[in-house]
ROSE-23499 format. One record per residue (C-alpha): residue number from 0; residue in one letter; x, y, z. Coordinates in Angstrom, 2 decimals. Last residue first. Layout:
N
i:aa:X:Y:Z
NUM:A:X:Y:Z
...
% end
This chain:
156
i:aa:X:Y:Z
155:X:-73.73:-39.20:-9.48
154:X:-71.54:-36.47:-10.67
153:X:-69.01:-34.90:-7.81
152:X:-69.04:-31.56:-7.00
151:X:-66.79:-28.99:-8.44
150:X:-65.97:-26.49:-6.30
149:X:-63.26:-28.05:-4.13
148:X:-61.38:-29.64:-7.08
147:X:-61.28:-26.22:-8.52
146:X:-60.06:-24.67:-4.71
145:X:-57.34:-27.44:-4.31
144:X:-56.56:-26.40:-7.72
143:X:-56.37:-22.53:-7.24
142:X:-54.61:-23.16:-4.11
141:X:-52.51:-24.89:-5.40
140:X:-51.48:-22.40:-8.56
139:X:-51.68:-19.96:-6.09
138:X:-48.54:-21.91:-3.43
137:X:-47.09:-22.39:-6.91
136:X:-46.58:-18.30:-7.57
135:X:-45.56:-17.65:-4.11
134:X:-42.92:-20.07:-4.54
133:X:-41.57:-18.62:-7.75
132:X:-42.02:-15.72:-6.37
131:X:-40.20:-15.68:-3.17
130:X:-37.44:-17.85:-5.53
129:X:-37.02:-14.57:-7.59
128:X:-37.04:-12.43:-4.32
127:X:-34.22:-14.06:-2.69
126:X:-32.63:-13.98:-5.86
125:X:-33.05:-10.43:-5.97
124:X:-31.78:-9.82:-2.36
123:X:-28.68:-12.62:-3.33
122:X:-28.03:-10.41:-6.12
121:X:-28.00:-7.10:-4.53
120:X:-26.10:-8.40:-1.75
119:X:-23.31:-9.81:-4.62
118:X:-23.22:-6.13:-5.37
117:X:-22.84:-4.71:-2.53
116:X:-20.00:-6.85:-2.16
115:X:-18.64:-6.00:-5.05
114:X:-18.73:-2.56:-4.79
113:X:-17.02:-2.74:-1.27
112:X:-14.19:-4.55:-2.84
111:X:-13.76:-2.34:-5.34
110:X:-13.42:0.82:-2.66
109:X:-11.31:-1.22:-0.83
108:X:-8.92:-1.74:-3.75
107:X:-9.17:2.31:-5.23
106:X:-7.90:2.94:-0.95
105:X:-5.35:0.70:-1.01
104:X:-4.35:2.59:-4.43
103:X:-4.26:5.99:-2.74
102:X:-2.47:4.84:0.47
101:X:0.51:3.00:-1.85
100:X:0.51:6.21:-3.79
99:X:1.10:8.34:-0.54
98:X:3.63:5.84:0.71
97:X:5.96:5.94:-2.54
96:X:5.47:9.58:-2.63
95:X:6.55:10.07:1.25
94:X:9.38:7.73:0.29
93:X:10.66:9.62:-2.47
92:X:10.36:12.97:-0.33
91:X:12.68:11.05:2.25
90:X:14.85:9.80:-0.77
89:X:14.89:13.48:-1.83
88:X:16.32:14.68:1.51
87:X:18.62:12.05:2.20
86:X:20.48:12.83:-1.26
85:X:20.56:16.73:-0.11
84:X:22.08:15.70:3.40
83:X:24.12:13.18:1.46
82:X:25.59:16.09:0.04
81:X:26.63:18.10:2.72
80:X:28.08:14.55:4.22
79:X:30.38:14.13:1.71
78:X:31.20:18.03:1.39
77:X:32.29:17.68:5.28
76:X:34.28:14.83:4.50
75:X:36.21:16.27:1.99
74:X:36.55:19.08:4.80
73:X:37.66:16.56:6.89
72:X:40.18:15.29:4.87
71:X:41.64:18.62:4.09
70:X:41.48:19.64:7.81
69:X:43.41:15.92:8.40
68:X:45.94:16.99:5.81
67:X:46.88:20.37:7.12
66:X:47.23:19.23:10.50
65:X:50.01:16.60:9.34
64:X:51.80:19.40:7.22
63:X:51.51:21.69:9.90
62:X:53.73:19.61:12.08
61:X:52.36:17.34:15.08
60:X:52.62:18.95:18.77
59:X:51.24:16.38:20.47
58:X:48.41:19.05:21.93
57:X:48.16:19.81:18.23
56:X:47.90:15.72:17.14
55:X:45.28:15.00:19.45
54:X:42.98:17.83:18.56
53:X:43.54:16.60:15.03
52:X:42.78:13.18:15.84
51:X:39.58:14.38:17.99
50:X:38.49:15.94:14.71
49:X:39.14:13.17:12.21
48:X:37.16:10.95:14.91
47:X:34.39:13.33:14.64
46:X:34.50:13.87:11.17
45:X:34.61:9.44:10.90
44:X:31.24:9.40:13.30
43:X:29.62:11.99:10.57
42:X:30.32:9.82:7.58
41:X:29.14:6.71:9.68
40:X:25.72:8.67:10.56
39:X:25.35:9.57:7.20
38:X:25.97:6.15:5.73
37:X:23.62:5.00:8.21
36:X:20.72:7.20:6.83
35:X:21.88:6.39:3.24
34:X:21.01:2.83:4.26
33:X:18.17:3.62:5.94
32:X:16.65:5.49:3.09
31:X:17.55:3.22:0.70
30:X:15.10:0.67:2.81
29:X:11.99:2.73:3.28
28:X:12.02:3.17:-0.66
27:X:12.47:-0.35:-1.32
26:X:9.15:-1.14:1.19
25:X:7.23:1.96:-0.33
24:X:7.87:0.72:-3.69
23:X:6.97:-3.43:-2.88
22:X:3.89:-1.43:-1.46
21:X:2.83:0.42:-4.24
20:X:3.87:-2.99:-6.53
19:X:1.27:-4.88:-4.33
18:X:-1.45:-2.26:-4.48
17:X:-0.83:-2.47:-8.45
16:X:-1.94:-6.55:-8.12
15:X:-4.24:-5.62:-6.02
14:X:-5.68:-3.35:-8.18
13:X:-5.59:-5.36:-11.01
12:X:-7.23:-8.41:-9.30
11:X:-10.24:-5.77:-8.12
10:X:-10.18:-4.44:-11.85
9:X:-11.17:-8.44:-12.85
8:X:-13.63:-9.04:-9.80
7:X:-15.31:-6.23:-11.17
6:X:-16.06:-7.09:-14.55
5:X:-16.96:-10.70:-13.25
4:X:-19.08:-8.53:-10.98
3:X:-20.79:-6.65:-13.96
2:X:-21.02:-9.36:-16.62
1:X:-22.74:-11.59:-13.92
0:X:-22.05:-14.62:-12.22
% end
């Protein structure tokens, strides 16, 4: 094998090795999405429910005191979910950095892999031609003899 593919072969174990990670990254960034996603959508199920409560509890005629507390729990809720908004939105630019990295290193691991291919062609074609030679070379060599023992004529 030569220096160059063993060379090769080397980087194309290191980039696999980083197009791994990329994707380990994209995989863990995919999955705290989600789970901030659904803590979103259960912070926003609870305001509802708060609300219908509260809607409940004025046609019941409840005191202030009880109104008071759900609008104070909803608007905790309400800064809850205004922040999760801005948490969602950097895990979902997170994620879009996690994929475009894993893309970019896929691509670095192809493009290795294509070089050494080519490369092992190139070898086998000069091979190929080294043994073309070498047989070339002893199909003149007998012909040369066969053409020597030809020529000279026997002593009688």
């Amino acid at each position: 094998m030569s220096r160059n593919l063993s060379s090769l072969l080397q980087l194309l174990g290191i980039k696999q090795k980083n197009t791994q990670k990329a994707f380990q990254e994209v995989i863990n960034a995919q999955e705290e999405f989600k789970k901030n996603k659904l803590k979103h959508e259960q912070l926003v199920g609870y305001r509802g429910d708060y609300l219908q409560q509260m809607e409940s509890l004025g046609e019941q005629g409840a005191s202030l005191n009880q109104i008071r507390h759900r609008v104070d729990f909803i608007a905790h809720l309400d800064k809850a979910i205004i922040q999760l908004n801005g948490h969602l939105a950097h895990l979902a630019k997170l994620r879009q950095h996690a994929q475009t990295a894993y893309l970019v290193t896929k691509r670095e691991e192809e493009s290795i892999q294509l070089l050494i291919e080519k490369l092992k062609k190139e070898q086998a074609v000069k091979e190929s031609r080294r043994e073309q030679k070498e047989n070339d070379e002893y199909a003149q060599k007998q012909w040369y003899s066969k053409r020597i023992n030809q020529d000279v004529e026997p002593i009688e």
